[in-house]
C-alpha positions in Angstrom: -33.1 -25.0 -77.0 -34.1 -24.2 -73.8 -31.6 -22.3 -71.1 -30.1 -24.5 -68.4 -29.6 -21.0 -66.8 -31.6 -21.7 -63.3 -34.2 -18.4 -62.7 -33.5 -16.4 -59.3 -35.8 -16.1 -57.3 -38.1 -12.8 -57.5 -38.2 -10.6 -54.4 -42.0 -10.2 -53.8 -43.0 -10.5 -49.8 -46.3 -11.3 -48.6 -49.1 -9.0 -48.7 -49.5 -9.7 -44.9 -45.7 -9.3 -44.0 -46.2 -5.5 -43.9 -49.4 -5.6 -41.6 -47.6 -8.5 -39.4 -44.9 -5.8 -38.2 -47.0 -2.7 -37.5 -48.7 -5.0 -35.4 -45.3 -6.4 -33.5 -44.1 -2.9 -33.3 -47.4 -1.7 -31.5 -47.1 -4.8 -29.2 -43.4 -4.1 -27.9 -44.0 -0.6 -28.2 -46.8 -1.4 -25.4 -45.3 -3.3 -23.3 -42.8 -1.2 -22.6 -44.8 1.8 -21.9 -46.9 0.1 -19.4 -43.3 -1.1 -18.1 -41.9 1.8 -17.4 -45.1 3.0 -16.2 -45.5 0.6 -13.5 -41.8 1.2 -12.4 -42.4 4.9 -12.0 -45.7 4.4 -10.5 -43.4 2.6 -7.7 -40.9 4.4 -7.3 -42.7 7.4 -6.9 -44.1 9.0 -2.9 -47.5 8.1 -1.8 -49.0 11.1 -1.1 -49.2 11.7 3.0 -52.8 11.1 3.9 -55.8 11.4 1.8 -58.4 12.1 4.3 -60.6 14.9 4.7 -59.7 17.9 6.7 -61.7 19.9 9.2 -62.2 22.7 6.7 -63.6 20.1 4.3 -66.4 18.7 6.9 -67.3 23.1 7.2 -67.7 22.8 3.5 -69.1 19.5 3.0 -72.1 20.8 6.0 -72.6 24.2 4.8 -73.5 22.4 1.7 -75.6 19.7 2.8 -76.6 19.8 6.5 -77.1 24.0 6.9 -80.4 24.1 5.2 -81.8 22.6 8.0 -79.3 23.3 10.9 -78.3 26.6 10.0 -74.7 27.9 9.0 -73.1 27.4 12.0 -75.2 24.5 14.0 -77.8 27.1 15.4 -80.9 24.9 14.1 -83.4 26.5 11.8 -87.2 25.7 11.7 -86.6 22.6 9.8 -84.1 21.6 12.1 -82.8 21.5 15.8 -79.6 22.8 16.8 -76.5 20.9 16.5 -74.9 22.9 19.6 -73.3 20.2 22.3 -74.3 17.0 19.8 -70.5 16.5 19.6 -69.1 14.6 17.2 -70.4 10.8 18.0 -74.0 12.2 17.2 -73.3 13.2 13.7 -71.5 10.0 13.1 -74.0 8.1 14.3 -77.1 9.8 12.5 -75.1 10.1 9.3 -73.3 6.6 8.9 -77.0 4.7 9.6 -78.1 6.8 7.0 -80.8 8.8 9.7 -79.4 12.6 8.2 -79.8 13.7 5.8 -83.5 13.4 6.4 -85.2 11.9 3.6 -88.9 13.4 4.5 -90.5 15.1 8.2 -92.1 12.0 9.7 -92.7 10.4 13.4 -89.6 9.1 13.1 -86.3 9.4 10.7 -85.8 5.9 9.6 -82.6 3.9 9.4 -81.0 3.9 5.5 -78.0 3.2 3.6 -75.7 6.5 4.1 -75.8 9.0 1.5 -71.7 10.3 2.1 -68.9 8.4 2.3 -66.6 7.8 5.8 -64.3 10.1 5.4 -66.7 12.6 4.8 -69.1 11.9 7.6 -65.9 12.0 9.9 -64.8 15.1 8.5 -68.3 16.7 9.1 -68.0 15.4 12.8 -65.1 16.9 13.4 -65.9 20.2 12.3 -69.1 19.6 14.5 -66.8 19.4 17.3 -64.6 21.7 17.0 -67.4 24.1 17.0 -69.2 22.9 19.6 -68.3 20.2 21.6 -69.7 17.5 22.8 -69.8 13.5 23.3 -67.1 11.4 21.4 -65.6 8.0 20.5 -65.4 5.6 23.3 -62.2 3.6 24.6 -61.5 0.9 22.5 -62.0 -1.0 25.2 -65.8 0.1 25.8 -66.8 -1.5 22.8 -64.8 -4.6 22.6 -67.4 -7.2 23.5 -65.2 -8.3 26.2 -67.0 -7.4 28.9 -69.7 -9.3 31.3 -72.5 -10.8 29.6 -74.8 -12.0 32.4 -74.3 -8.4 33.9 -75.0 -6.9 30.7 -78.3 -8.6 29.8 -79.4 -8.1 33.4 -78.7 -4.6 32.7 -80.2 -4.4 29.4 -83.7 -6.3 30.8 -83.9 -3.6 33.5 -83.0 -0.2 31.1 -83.5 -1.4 27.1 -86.2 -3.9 27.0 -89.4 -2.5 27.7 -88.5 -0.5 24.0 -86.3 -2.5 22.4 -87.8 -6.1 23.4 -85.9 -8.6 26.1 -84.6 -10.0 22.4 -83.1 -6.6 21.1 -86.2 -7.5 18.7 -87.2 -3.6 18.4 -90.4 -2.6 19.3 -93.2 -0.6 18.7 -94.0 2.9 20.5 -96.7 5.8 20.1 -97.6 8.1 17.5 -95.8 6.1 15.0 -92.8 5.6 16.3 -90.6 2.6 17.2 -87.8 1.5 19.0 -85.1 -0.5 16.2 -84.2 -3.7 16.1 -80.6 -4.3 17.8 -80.0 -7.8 15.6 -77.0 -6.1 13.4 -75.8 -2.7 15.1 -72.3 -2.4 15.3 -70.4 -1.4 19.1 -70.2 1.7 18.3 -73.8 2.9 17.3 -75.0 0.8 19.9 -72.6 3.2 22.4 -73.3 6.6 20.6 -76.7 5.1 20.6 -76.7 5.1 24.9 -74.8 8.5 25.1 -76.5 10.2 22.6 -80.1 9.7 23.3 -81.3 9.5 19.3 -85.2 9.8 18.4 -87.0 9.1 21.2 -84.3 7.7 23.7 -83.3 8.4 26.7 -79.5 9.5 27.4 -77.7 7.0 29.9 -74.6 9.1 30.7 -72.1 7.8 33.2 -74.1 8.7 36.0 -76.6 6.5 34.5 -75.0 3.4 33.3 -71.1 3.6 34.0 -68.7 3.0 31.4 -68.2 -0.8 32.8 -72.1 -1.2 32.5 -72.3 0.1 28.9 -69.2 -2.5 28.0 -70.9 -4.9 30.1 -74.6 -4.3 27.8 -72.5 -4.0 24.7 -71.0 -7.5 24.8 -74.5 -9.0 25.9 -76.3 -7.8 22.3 -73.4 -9.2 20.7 -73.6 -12.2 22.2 -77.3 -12.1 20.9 -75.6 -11.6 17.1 -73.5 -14.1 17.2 -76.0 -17.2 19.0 -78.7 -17.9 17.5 -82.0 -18.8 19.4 -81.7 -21.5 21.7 -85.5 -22.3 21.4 -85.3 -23.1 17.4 -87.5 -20.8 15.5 -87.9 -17.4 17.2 -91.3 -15.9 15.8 -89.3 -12.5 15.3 -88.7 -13.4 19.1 -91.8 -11.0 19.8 -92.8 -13.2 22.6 -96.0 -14.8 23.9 -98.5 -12.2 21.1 -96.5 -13.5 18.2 -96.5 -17.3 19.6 -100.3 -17.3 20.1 -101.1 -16.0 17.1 -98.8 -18.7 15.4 -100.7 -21.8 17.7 -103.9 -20.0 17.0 -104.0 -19.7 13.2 -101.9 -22.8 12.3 -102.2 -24.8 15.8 -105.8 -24.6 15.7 -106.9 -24.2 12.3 -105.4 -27.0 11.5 -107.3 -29.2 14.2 -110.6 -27.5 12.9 -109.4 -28.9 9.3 -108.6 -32.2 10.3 -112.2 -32.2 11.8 -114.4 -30.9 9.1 -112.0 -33.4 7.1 -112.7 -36.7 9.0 -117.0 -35.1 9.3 -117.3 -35.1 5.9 -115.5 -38.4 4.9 -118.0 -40.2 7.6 -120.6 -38.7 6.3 
């Protein structure tokens, strides 16, 4: 006869029991290393400042820049001299991407800027401390805040026979050009005036007085910011660009409609 003795049961575990807990393990295990990580990472100083020093622009120039400049800013045949640019020159050739100097040309064209800001700044100052010259304006020079009839005036009488009456840019001899104004910031449009960059002229304080440049400053942003008035502008290159437009479309398409309605009669 058969045992009435109930089996027990046998111990076995899964085949995926063992694999299910190495996994856990390395989970939690995870977790709390990126935990305590993070809490650290907190807890611990932030360094003091991260920005370039003065000794790093030397470095960063002698490098880059002294080919053409010479070791210590006294120009080479490649090059001019740096002495008395100051430090709002460098910024502005550097951070429109003007230096380094992709090729010899009429002109060194505008591109996106091959170092970062806090190196070009750090190559300014060094610049400056060597041999100073023209720096940062007042805040308040370049706050747009300032007259906008005056400024326009101002820029119509001193800018415009380069740049166009619509800060449109321009085009001047042997190559060259004068930019388009459409999306310079305050600043390059000041180092721009006290610099005298390619072919333009300075405008120190004698020139244009601080109150002027502020006054010109706010007028081309105002141009930014507003767009034309008049609907389409025609690159606002005024009365060449508009009678070419009336003359090729305005025209042509009478001479169409013409030679259209001739033949139809006919």
């Amino acid at each position: 006869m058969p045992s009435k003795t109930p089996r027990q049961k046998t111990g076995r575990r899964s085949k995926w029991a063992a694999a299910a807990l190495i996994g856990i393990g390395l989970l939690v295990t995870g977790g709390i290393y990126a935990g305590a990580s993070a809490a650290m990472a907190a807890t611990e100083p932030t360094s003091a400042s991260t920005a370039l020093t003065v000794e790093d622009g030397k470095k960063l120039f002698q490098a880059n820049c002294a080919t053409c400049h010479g070791l210590n800013l006294e120009g080479t045949a490649d090059g001019p001299s740096l002495y008395g640019v100051g430090e709002l020159a460098v910024e502005f050739q550097m951070s429109t991407g003007r230096m380094p100097l992709q090729m010899q040309g009429p002109q060194a064209p505008q591109k996106p800027a091959q170092f970062t800001e806090d190196q070009i700044k750090a190559i300014a100052a060094w610049v400056q401390s060597v041999s100073p010259g023209p720096t940062y304006p007042d805040p308040e020079v370049i706050d747009g805040k300032g007259d906008v009839a005056n400024g326009a005036e101002l820029f119509r009488i001193n800018c415009a026979m380069c740049h166009n009456v619509a800060a449109a840019g321009g085009a001047l001899t042997e190559g060259k050009y004068a930019p388009a104004l459409t999306s310079t910031s305050p600043l390059h449009m000041y180092a721009a005036m006290v610099t005298g960059p390619q072919n333009m002229p300075v405008f120190n304080d004698m020139t244009l007085t601080p109150d002027e440049k502020r006054d010109i400053i706010s007028a081309l942003l105002y141009l930014q910011e507003n767009e034309s008035p008049g609907g389409w502008s025609l690159g606002s290159l005024g009365p060449v660009s508009e009678g070419l437009f009336i003359w090729i479309f305005g025209i042509g398409t009478l001479i169409g409609i013409t030679v259209w309605i001739t033949a139809k009669s006919n």
